[in-house]
N, C-alpha and C positions, 0 to 999 in steps of 0.2 A: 595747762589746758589739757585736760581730758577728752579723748575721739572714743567715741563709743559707739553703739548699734545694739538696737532690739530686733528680734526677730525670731522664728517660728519655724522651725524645720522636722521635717516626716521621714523616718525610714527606720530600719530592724538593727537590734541593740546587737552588736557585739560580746562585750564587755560592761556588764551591768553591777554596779553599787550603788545601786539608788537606796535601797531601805535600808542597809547597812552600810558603814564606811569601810572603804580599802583603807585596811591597815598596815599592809605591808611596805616594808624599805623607809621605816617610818614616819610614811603617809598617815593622812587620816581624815581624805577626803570623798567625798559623796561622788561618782562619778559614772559618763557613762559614753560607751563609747559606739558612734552611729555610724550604720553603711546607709549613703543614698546612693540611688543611681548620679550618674554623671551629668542626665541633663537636669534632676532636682536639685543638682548640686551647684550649679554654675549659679544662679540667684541667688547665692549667697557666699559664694567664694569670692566674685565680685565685689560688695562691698568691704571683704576682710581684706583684700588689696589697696582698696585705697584706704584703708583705716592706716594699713601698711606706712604708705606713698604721702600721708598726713603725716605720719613719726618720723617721714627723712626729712620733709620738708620744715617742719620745725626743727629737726637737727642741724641743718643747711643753713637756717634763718640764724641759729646759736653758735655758730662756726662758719661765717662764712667764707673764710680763707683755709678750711680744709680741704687738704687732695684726695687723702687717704681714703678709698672705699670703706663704708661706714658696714659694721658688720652685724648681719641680722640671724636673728635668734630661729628655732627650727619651726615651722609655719603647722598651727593645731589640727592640721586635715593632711590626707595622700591619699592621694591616688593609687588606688588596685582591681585595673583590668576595666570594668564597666563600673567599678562603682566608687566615689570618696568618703574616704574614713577621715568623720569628725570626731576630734575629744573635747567632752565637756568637762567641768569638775567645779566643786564647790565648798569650804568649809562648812556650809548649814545643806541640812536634809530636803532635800526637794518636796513642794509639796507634789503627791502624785494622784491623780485624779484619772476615774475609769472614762469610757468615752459614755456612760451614759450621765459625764459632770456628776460623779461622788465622789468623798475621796474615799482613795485605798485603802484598804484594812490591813493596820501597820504591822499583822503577822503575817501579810501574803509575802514574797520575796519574787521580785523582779528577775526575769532570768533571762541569758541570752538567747534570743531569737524572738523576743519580742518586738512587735513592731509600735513604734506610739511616737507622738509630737515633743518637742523637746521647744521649750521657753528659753531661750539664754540671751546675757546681754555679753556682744564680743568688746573688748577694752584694748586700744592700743599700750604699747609701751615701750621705753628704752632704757634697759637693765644692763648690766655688767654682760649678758650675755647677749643681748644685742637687742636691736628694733624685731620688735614682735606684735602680736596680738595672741590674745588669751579668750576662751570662749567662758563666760561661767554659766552654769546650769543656774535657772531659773526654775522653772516648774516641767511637770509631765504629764502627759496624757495620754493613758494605756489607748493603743487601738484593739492589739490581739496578746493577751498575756500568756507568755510561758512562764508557770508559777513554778518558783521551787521553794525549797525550805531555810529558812531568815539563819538556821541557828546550823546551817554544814549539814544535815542530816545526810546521808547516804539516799538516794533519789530512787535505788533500785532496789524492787524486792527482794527477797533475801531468796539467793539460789540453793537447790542440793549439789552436791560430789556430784551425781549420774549425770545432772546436765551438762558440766562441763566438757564431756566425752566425747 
């Protein structure tokens, strides 16, 4: 049995891979990584608890003469200061749509400090490295886009020797 959850969350991108995948440490998925405040945060960190508290108790039902504290996996969101950092991520490309519902022009490049809605469905699980939950990206929806360049380009003009002085 599969515990899952849709849902629909608001705040400013971090760490953005939406139009091209992180490839690094050989990854090579779509991802993207969201600050909400604390109190938009708590409507949804809620239900990823008991998605949590669903995975022990199925555990519990499949063992139920274990003692041993059952050991769970590192939770997709923390907390920093006022605000929680959620991670998304996906094998397939999000679809990303502007807020006037178009989609995005797939040479613009998503960049951090954007702010936009973020689609994903969270998936419980119990893996070798413990009871978790996993957020996957679903779709996007730009509010305020910081545009940079898809393909690394250097973002800043090109300076002279005198300016740097």
């Amino acid at each position: 049995m599969t515990n899952e959850i849709n849902k629909t969350i608001y705040g400013i991108a971090d760490y953005s891979y939406l139009t091209t995948p992180d490839v690094g440490f050989g990854s090579n998925q779509y991802k993207v990584t969201l600050r909400v405040n604390t109190k938009d945060a708590s409507e949804h960190i809620k239900p990823l608890q008991e998605l949590i508290s669903k995975e022990v108790a199925e555990q519990h039902k499949l063992r139920p003469n274990q003692t041993a504290p059952l050991k769970k996996a590192n939770l997709p969101y923390s907390e920093e200061g006022e605000d929680v950092i959620f991670k998304f991520h996906s094998k397939y490309k999000p679809k990303i749509w502007t807020k006037d519902q178009k989609e995005l022009d797939p040479d613009i490049a998503v960049w951090k400090g954007s702010s936009l809605w973020v689609n994903y469905k969270a998936s419980g699980y119990n893996k070798s490295v413990g009871l978790g939950v996993t957020l996957y990206l679903q779709s996007v929806q730009i509010d305020n886009l910081v545009e940079g360049s898809p393909n690394g380009v250097c973002p800043f003009p090109k300076r002279s020797e005198e300016a740097t002085a």
